[in-house]
C-alpha positions in Angstrom: -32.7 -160.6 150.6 -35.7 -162.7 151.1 -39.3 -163.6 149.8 -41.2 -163.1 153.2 -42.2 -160.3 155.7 -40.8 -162.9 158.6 -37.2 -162.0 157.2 -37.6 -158.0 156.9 -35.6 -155.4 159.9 -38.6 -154.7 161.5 -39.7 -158.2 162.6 -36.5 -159.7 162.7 -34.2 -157.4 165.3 -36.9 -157.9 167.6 -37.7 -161.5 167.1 -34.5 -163.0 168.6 -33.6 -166.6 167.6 -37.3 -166.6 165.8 -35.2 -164.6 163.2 -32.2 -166.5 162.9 -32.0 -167.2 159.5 -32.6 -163.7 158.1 -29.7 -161.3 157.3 -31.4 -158.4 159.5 -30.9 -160.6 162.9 -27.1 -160.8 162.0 -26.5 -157.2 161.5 -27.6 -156.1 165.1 -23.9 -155.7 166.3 -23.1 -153.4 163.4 -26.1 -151.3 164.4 -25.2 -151.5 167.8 -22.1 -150.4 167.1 -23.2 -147.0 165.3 -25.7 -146.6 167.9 -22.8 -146.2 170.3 -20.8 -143.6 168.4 -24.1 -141.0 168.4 -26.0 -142.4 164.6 -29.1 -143.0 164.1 -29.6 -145.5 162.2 -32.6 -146.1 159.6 -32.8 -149.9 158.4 -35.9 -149.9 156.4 -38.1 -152.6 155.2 -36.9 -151.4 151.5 -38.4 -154.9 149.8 -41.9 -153.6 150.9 -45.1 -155.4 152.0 -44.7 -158.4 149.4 -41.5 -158.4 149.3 -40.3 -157.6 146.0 -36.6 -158.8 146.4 -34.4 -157.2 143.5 -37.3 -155.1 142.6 -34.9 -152.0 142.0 -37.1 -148.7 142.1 -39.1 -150.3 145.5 -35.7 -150.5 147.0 -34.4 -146.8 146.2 -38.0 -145.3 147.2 -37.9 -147.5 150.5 -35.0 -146.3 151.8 -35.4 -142.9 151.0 -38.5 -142.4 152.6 -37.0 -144.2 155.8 -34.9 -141.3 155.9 -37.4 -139.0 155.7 -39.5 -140.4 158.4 -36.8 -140.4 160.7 -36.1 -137.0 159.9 -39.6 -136.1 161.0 -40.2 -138.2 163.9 -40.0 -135.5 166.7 -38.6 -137.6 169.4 -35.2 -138.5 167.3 -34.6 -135.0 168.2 -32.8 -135.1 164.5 -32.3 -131.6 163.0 -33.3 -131.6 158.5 -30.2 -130.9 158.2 -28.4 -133.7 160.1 -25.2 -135.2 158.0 -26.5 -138.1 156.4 -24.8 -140.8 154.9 -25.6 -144.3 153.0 -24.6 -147.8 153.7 -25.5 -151.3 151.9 -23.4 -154.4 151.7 -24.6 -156.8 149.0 -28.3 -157.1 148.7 -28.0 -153.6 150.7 -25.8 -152.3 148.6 -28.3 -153.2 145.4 -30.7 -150.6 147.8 -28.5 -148.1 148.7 -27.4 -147.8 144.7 -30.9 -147.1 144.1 -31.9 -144.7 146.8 -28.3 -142.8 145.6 -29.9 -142.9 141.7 -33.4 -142.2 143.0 -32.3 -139.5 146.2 -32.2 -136.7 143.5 -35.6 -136.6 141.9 -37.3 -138.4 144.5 -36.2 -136.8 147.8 -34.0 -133.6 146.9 -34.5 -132.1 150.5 -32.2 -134.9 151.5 -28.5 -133.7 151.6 -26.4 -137.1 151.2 -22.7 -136.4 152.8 -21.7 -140.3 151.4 -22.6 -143.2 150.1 -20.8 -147.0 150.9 -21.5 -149.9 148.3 -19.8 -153.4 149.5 -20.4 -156.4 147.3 -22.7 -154.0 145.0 -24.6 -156.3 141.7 -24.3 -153.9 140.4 -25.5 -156.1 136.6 -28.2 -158.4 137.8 -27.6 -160.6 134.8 -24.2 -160.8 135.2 -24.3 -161.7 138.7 -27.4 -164.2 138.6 -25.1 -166.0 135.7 -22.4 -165.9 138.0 -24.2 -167.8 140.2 -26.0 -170.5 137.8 -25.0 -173.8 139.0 -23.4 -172.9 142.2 -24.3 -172.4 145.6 -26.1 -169.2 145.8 -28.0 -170.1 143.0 -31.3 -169.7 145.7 -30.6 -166.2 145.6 -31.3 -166.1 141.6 -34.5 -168.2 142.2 -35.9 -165.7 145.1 -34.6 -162.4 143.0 -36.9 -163.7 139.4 -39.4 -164.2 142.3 -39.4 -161.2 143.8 -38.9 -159.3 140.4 -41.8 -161.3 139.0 -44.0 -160.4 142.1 -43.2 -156.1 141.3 -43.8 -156.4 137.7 -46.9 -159.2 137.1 -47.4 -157.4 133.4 -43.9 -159.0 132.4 -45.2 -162.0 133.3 -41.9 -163.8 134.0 -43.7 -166.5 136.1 -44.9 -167.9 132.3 -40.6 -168.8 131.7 -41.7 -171.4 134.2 -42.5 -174.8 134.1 -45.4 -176.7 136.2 -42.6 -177.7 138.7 -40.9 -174.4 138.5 -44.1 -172.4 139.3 -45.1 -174.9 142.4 -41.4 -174.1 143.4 -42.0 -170.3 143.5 -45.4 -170.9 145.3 -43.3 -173.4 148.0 -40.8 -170.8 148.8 -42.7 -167.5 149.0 -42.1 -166.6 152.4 -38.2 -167.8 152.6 -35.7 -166.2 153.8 -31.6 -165.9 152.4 -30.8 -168.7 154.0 -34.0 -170.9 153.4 -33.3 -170.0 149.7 -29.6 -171.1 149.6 -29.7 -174.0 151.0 -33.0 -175.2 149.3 -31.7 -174.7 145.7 -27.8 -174.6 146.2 -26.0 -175.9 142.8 -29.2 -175.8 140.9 -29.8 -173.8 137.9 -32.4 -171.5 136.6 -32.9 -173.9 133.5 -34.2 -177.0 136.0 -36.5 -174.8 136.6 -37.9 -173.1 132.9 -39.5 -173.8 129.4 -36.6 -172.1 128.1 -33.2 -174.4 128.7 -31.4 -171.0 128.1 -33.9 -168.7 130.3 -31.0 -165.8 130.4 -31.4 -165.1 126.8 -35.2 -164.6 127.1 -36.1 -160.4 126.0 -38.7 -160.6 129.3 -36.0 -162.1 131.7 -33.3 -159.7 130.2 -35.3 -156.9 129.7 -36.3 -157.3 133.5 -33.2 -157.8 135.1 -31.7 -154.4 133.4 -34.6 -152.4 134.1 -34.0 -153.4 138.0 -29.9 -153.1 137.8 -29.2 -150.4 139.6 -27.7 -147.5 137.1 -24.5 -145.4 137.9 -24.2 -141.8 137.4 -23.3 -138.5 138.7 -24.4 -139.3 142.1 -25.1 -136.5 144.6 -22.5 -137.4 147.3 -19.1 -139.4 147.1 -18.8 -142.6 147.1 -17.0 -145.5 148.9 -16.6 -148.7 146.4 -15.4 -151.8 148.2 -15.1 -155.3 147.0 -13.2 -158.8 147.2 -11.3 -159.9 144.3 -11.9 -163.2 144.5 -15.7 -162.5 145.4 -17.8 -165.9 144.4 -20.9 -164.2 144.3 -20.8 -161.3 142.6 -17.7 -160.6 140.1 -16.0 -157.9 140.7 -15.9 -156.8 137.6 -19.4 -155.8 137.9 -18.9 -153.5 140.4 -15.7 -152.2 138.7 -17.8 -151.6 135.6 -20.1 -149.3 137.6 -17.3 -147.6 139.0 -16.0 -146.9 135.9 -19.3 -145.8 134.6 -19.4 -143.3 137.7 -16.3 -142.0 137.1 -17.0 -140.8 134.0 -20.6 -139.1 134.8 -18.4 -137.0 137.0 -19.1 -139.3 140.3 -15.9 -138.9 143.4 -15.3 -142.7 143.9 -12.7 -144.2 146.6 -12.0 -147.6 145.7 -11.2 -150.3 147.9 -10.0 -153.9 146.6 -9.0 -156.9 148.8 -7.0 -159.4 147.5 -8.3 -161.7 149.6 -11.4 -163.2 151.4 -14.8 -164.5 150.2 -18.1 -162.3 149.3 -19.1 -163.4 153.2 -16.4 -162.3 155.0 -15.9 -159.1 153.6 -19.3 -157.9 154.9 -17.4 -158.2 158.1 -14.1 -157.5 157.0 -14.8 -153.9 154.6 -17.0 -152.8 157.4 -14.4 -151.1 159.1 -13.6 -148.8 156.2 -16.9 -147.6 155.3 -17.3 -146.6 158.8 -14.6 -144.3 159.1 -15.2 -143.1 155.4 -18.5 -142.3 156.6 -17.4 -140.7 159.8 -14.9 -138.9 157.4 -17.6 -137.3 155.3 -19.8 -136.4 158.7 -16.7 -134.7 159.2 -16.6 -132.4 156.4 -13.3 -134.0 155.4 -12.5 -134.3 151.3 -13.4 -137.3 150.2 -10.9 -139.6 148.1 -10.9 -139.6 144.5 -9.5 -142.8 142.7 -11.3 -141.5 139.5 -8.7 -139.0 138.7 
């Protein structure tokens, strides 16, 4: 979730405390951990060379072709037809519902056993507005910046002002937490022509194309979520479960009535881990649809 190359998996879990404000560095135990039961474990640079955070389509293609090259790497020793499963939490969950969408017209050789969205947001809209104001508004400002750097012919960087575009320039290598705390309890509007920049046709029209879409999704999938999530409501996630449900999708769903978007990243982590293991398994999968 991050605007530089500094803050991607492949420079930051070997960087040590060089990396410490990136999300990557603080996933290491949870990597370790699967490492230790017998995974491999493919954590791609999904954003890309620029770093196109919340650039949708880059996201899905990323991590499906991480796959793939781990697949082929001779010394894994992995077999094609290895159980193979999906996991994103927030900003990784945004990836993983876009490699899911993507997995069966971009990569159809890959057989997905399951697929675990935490924190998924799901509506980018929704979720940025959510946000507005608050104190993860820095992830709106590096999302339209990231978006913006993916699709130059929208030319969202115009909805800027003079201040707003020097902004941009002044973070364009920041990382999650740079972001945050730079431009916590701001809002998008300090920062546009447009005092209400949500209701611009480029902004909006951007923001859905790059939401990821729900459907009948090749492998079940694990839904879990805080209620009182600050971040990202969980009503958008519920919408997409719904959404799935009716496309046919198999969706366990998990709610907990407690807890903040944060600590369920640690918290729900548990349970997508043995739902994955379950599906590696060959054991039925949960239905909550039905």
């Amino acid at each position: 979730d991050s605007l530089g190359s500094r803050c991607a998996p492949s420079y930051a879990l070997t960087a040590g405390l060089g990396a410490a404000t990136s999300n990557a560095a603080s996933e290491s135990l949870m990597i370790a951990y699967l490492l230790s039961r017998g995974w491999a474990v493919v954590t791609a640079d999904y954003e890309g060379p620029e770093s196109e955070f919340l650039a949708g389509p880059q996201a899905g293609y990323a991590v499906l072709d991480g796959i793939r090259a781990a697949l082929q790497f001779g010394p894994s020793g992995l077999s094609p037809h290895v159980p193979t499963g999906l996991w994103g939490y927030s900003g990784g969950a945004f990836a993983t519902a876009w490699a899911a969408h993507l997995q069966q017209t971009h990569a159809p050789e890959l057989g997905l056993d399951g697929i675990a969205l935490g924190g998924l947001p799901a509506d980018l809209e929704a979720t940025m507005r959510n946000v507005d104001g608050g104190y993860g508004f820095g992830l709106t400002f590096g999302g339209v910046t990231g978006i913006d750097r993916a699709y130059p012919e929208m030319r969202l960087s115009e909805l800027f002002t003079t201040d707003g575009r020097a902004a941009m320039q002044a973070s364009s290598a920041a990382c999650t937490v740079d972001l945050i705390a730079t431009y916590a309890f701001r809002s998008l509007r300090d920062y546009t022509v447009d005092p209400r920049p949500f209701d611009v046709p480029a902004l909006r029209d951007a923001l859905a194309e790059n939401s990821p879409a729900p459907g009948t999704l090749s492998a079940p999938i694990y839904s879990y979520h805080a209620d009182g999530d600050e971040l990202v409501p969980v009503a958008v996630h519920d919408d997409f479960v719904r959404q799935s449900c009716a496309a046919g999708s198999t969706v366990q769903v998990v709610r907990y009535p407690g807890g903040s978007h944060n600590t369920t990243l640690v918290s729900g982590a548990p349970g997508a881990i043995d739902f994955l293991a379950a599906r590696f398994a060959g054991r039925a999968a949960v239905d909550d649809c039905v």
